[in-house]
C-alpha positions in Angstrom: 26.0 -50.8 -19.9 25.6 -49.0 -23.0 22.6 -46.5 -23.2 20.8 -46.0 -26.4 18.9 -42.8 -26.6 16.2 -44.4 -29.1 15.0 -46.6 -26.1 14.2 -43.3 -24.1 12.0 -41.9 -27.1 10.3 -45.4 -26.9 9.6 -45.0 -23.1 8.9 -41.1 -23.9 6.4 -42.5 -26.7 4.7 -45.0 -25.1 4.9 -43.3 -21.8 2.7 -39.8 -23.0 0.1 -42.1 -25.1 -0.5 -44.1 -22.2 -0.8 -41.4 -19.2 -3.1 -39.3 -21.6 -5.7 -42.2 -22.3 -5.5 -43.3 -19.3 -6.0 -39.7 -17.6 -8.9 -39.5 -19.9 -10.7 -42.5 -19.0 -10.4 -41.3 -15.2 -12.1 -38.1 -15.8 -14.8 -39.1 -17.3 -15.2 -41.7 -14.2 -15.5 -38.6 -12.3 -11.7 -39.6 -10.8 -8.8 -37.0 -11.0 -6.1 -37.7 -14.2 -3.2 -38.4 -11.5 -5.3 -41.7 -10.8 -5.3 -42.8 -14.6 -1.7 -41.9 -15.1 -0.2 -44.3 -12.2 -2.3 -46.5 -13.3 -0.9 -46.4 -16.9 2.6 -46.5 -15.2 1.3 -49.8 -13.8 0.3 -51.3 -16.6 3.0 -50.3 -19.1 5.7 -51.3 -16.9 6.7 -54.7 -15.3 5.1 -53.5 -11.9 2.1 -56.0 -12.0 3.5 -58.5 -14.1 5.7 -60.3 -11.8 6.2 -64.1 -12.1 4.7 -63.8 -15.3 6.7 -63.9 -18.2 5.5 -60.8 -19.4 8.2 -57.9 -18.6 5.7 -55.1 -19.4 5.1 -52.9 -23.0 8.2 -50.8 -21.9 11.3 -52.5 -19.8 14.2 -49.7 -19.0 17.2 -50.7 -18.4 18.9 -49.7 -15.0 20.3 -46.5 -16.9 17.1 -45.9 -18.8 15.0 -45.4 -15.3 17.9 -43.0 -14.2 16.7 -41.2 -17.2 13.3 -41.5 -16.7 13.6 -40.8 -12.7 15.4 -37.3 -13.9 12.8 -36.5 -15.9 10.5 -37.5 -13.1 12.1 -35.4 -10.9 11.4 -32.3 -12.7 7.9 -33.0 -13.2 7.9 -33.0 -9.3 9.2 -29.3 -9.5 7.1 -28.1 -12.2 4.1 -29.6 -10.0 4.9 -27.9 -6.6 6.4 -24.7 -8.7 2.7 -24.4 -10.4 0.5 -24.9 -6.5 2.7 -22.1 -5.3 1.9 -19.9 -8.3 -1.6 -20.8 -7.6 -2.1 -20.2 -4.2 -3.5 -17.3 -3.0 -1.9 -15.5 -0.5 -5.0 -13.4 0.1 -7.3 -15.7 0.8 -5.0 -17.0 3.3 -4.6 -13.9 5.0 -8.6 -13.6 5.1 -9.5 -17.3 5.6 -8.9 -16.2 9.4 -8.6 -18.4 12.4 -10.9 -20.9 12.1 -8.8 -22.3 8.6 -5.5 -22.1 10.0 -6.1 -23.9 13.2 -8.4 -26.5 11.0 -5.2 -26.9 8.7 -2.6 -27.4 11.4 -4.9 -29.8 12.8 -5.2 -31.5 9.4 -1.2 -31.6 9.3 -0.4 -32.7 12.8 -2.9 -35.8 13.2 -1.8 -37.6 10.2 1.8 -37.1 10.5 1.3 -38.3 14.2 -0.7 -41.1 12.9 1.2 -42.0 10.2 4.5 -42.5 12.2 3.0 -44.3 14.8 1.5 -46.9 12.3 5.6 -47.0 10.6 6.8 -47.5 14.2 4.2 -50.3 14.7 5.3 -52.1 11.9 9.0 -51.7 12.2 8.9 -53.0 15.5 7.1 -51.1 18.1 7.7 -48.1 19.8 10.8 -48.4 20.5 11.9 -48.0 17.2 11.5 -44.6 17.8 15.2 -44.5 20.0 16.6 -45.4 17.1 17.2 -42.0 14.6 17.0 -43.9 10.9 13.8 -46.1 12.3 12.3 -42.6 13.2 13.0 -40.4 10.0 11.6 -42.9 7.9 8.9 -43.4 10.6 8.3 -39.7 10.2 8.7 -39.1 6.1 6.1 -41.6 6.0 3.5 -39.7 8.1 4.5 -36.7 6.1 2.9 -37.9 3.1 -0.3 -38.3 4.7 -0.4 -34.2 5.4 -0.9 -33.2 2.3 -4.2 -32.4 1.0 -5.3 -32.6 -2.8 -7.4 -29.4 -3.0 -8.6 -29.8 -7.0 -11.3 -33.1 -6.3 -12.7 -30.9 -3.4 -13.3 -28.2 -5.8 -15.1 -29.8 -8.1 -17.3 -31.8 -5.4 -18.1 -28.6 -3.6 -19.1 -26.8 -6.8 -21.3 -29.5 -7.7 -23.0 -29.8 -4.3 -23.7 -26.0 -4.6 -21.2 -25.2 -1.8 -18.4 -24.0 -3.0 -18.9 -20.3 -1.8 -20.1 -21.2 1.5 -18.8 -20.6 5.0 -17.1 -24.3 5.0 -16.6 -24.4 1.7 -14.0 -20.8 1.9 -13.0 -22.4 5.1 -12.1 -26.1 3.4 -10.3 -24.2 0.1 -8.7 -22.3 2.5 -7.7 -25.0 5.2 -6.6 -26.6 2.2 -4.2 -24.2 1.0 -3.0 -23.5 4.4 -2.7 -27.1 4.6 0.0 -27.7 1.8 2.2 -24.9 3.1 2.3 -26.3 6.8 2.8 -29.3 5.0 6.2 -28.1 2.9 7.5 -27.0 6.2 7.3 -30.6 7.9 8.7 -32.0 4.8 11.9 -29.3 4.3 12.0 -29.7 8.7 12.5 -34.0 8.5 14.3 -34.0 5.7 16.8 -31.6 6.7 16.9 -33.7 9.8 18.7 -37.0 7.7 22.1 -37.7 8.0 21.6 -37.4 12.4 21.4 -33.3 11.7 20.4 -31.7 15.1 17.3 -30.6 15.7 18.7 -26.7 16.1 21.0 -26.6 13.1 18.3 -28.0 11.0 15.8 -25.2 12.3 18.5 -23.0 11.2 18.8 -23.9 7.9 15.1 -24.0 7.3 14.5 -20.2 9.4 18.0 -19.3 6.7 16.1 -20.5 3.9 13.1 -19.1 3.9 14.5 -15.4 5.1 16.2 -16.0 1.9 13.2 -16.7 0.0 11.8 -13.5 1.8 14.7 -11.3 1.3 15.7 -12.4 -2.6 12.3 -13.5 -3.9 10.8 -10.1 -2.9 13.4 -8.3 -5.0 12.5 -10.9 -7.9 9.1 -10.2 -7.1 9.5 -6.6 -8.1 11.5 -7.0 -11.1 9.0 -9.9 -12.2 6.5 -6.9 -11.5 8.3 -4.7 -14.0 8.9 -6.9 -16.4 5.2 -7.6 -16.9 4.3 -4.5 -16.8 6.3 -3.6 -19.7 6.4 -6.9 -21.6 2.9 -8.0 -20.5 2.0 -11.8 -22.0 5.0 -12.5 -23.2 7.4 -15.5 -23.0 10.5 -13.9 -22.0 8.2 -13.6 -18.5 7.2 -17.3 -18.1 11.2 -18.3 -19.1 12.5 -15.5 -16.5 9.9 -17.4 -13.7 11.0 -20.7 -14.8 14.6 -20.2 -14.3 14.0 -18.3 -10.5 11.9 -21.8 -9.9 14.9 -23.8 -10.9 17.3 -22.1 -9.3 15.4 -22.2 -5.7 15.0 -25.5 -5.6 19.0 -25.9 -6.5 19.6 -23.6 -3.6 17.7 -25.4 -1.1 18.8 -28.3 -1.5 22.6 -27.4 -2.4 22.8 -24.5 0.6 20.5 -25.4 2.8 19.7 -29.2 2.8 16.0 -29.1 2.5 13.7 -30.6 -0.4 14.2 -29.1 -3.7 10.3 -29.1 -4.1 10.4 -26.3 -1.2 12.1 -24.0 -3.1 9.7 -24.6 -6.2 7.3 -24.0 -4.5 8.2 -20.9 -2.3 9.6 -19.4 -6.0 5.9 -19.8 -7.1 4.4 -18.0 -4.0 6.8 -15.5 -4.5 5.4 -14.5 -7.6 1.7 -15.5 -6.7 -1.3 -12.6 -6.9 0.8 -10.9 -9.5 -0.8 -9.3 -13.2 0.6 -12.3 -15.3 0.8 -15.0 -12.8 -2.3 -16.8 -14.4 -0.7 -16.1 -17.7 2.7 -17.9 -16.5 1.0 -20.5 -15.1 -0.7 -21.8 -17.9 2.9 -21.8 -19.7 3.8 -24.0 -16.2 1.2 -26.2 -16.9 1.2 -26.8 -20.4 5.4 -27.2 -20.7 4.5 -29.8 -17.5 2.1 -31.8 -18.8 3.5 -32.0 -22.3 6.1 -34.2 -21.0 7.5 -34.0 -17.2 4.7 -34.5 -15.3 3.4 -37.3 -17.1 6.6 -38.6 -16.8 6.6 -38.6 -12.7 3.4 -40.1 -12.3 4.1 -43.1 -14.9 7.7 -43.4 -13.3 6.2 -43.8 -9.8 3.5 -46.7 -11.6 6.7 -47.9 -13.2 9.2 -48.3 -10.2 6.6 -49.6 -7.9 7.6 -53.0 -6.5 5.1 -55.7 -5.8 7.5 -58.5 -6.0 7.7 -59.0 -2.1 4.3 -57.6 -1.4 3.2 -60.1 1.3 0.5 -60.2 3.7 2.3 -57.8 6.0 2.6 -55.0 3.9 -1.4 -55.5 2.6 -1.7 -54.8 6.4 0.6 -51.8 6.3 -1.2 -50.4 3.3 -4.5 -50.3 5.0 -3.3 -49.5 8.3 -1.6 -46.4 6.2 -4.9 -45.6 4.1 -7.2 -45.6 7.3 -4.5 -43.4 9.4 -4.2 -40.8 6.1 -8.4 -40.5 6.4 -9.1 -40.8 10.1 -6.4 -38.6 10.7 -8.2 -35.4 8.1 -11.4 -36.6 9.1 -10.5 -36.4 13.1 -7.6 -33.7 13.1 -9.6 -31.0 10.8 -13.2 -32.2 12.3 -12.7 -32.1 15.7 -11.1 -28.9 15.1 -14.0 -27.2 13.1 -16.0 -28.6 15.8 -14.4 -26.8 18.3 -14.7 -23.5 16.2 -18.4 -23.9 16.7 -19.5 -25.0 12.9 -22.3 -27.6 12.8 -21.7 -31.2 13.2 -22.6 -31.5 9.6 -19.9 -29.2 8.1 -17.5 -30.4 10.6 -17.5 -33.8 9.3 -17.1 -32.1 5.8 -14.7 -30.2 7.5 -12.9 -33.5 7.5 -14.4 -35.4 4.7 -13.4 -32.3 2.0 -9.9 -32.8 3.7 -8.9 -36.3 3.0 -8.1 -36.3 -1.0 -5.0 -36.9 -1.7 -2.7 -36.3 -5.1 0.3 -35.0 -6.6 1.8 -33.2 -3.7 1.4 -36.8 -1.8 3.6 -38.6 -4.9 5.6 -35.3 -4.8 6.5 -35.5 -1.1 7.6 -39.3 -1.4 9.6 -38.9 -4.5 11.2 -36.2 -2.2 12.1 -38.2 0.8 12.4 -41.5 -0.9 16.3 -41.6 -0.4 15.8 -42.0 3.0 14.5 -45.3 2.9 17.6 -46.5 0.7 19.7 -45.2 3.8 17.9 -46.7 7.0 16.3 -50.1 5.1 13.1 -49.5 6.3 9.4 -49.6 5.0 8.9 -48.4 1.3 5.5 -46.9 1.6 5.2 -46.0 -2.2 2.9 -49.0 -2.9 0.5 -47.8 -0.1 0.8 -44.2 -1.4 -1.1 -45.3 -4.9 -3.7 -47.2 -2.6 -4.2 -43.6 -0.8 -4.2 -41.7 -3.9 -7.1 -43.9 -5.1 -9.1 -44.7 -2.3 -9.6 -40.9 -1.1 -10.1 -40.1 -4.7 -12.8 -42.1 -5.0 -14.2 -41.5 -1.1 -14.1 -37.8 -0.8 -16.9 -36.4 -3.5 -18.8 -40.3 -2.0 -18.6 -39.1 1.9 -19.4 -35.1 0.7 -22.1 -35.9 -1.4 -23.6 -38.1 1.8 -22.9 -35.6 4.6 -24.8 -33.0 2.0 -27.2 -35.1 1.8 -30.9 -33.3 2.6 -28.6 -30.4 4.0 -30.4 -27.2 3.9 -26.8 -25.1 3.3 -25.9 -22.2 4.3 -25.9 -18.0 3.4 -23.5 -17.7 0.4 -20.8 -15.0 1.2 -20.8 -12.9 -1.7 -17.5 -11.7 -0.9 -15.7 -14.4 -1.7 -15.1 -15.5 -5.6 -17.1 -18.0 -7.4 -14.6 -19.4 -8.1 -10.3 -20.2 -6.8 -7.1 -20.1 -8.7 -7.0 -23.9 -7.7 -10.0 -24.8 -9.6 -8.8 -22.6 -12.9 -5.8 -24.7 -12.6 -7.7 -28.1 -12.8 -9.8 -26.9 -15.5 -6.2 -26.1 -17.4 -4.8 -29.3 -16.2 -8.0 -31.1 -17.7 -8.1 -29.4 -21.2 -7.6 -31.8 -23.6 
């Protein structure tokens, strides 16, 4: 099949006007820009049109969506590469007990959850004997661990809690949250292909005493480099190619997700003078073209062609396991840490978003559903993304309700790296 690179910058054309109007729109309904842009991919592709005649504005050919799902791919790098640069390591050291055991809560529930509802729909629990019917079982409750920190933000600092005790302890969870989160992912996928548990637990424990080892060293000579060439592009290119080349060597050398190494390449160089700097270059290069890219290729690929009543059951069997499993896992456990019963329900509630590292962690583990035939949960992914989207600020704006708050600590900031980043993200 002959490829014709004009048809790309069609797709490329089509693809950036649509993702930015519809990202628009989705702010202004108070609704995170990753909402509008799968919904662009949606409707600008033959996704929804099925049966009708109508193949969609853009129609890529077989080779054209191996372009596409390239450039989709390195959106998902850029994505994870940017939340490592932005997380603070700090705050994680400070946010103490209480956020860390809230956060493993937060992971472990929905991943339980989640691969008991796959199980259930693959054909019981016996399914789980079988080692392709579990690691799809168990990338699908993967993607309900991650946590989508940037709507929370905003809703907190709205509500007038955003430097309270459960509002440090939610950012915080939250961060905590992804990382755990990373480390489930990079642990499963490494698992594919009937890898023992213990050589897989190698490879992960060798990778990321590589990261230590190497990225420290990189740390320092990033640290030199700013110091002398402070704000200047030669430091976002040298960060860019150590992101690139992590997630090559995790993959390549050690078998886990690529987005793992992005994202441990971006904590390595987190807290640092020009990290803000160099992720605003992250962020703009991004969301000039590859991230737009990987949320309209997931609208576009998205099958509904053999959506039956069985899978509108699996999709809402999936969305209620991705929220009761934050609201129960990361509630119960605030509970037991002695907050209120108010803030540990928004414990749970400011838990439950959902976003890029969700769409990040399927495009990640996707392959394994090509190899074991199982369920393709990418269709009840969007439903998550845009039913917790829309729930989260709804159920923290009720719990808040009438609530008399608390002490603010002055000693934490006004304000986190995550919500600098969204406020980048959202510039026009």
């Amino acid at each position: 099949m002959e490829f014709e690179v004009t048809s790309i910058l069609y797709d490329c054309g089509i693809i950036l006007l649509a993702t930015k109007a519809f990202g628009m729109l989705t702010r202004k309904l108070g609704l995170p820009q990753v909402v509008g842009m799968i919904l662009a991919g949606l409707l600008i592709g033959p996704a929804l049109f099925v049966g009708t005649g109508f193949s969609g504005i853009i129609h890529p050919t077989e080779i054209e969506m191996r372009v596409l799902q390239s450039l989709s791919q390195i959106g998902v790098v850029f994505i994870l590469f940017s939340s490592g640069l932005e997380t603070d390591v700090q705050e994680m050291k400070q946010s103490g007990l209480a956020a860390t055991l809230i956060a493993v809560m937060g992971v472990a529930v929905p991943l339980a959850l989640g691969t008991i509802v796959a199980l259930l729909f693959m054909g019981g629990p016996d399914k789980a004997s079988d080692h392709a019917s579990l690691m799809n079982a168990l990338f699908i409750g993967s993607i309900l661990t991650a946590t989508s920190v940037g709507i929370t933000v905003e809703t907190l600092r709205e509500l007038g809690k955003l430097n309270t005790k459960i509002g440090t302890t939610i950012l915080s969870a939250a961060i905590i949250d992804d990382v755990i989160g990373i480390v489930v992912l990079s642990f499963i996928t490494g698992l594919d292909g009937e890898g023992s548990i213990g050589m897989t637990l190698l490879r992960v424990l060798g990778f990321f005493a590589f990261t230590l080892i190497v990225g420290l060293l990189l740390r320092k000579g990033f640290h030199y480099l700013v110091a002398k060439y402070p704000h200047k592009r030669r430091t976002s290119i040298f960060a860019l190619s150590m992101c690139f080349l992590f997630a090559y060597i995790a993959e390549e050398f050690f078998g886990i997700a690529a987005i793992t190494g992005a994202y441990m390449a971006g904590l390595m160089l987190s807290g640092l003078g020009d990290t803000q700097f160099v992720d605003r270059k992250v962020i703009v290069s991004g969301y000039m073209l590859f991230t737009p890219m990987f949320f309209a290729y997931i609208g576009i690929s998205a099958d509904f062609s053999s959506f039956t009543l069985s899978s509108l059951w699996f999709v809402l069997a999936f969305v209620l396991a991705g929220i009761l499993g934050k609201i129960l896992g990361c509630g119960l456990m605030a509970r037991c840490m002695r907050y209120s019963g108010k803030n540990s329900i928004a414990a749970g509630c400011g838990m439950i978003a959902r976003g890029e590292v969700a769409l990040a962690v399927y495009a990640t583990g996707h392959n394994l559903i090509a190899q074991t035939g199982g369920i393709d949960p990418l269709v009840a992914t969007i439903f998550l993304i845009i039913s917790t989207s829309i729930l989260c600020p709804v159920l923290l704006k009720l719990v808040f309700r009438n609530h008399d708050g608390e002490d603010v600590h002055s000693k934490h900031r006004a304000t986190t790296i995550a919500s600098e980043a969204l406020e980048n993200i959202n510039a026009d």
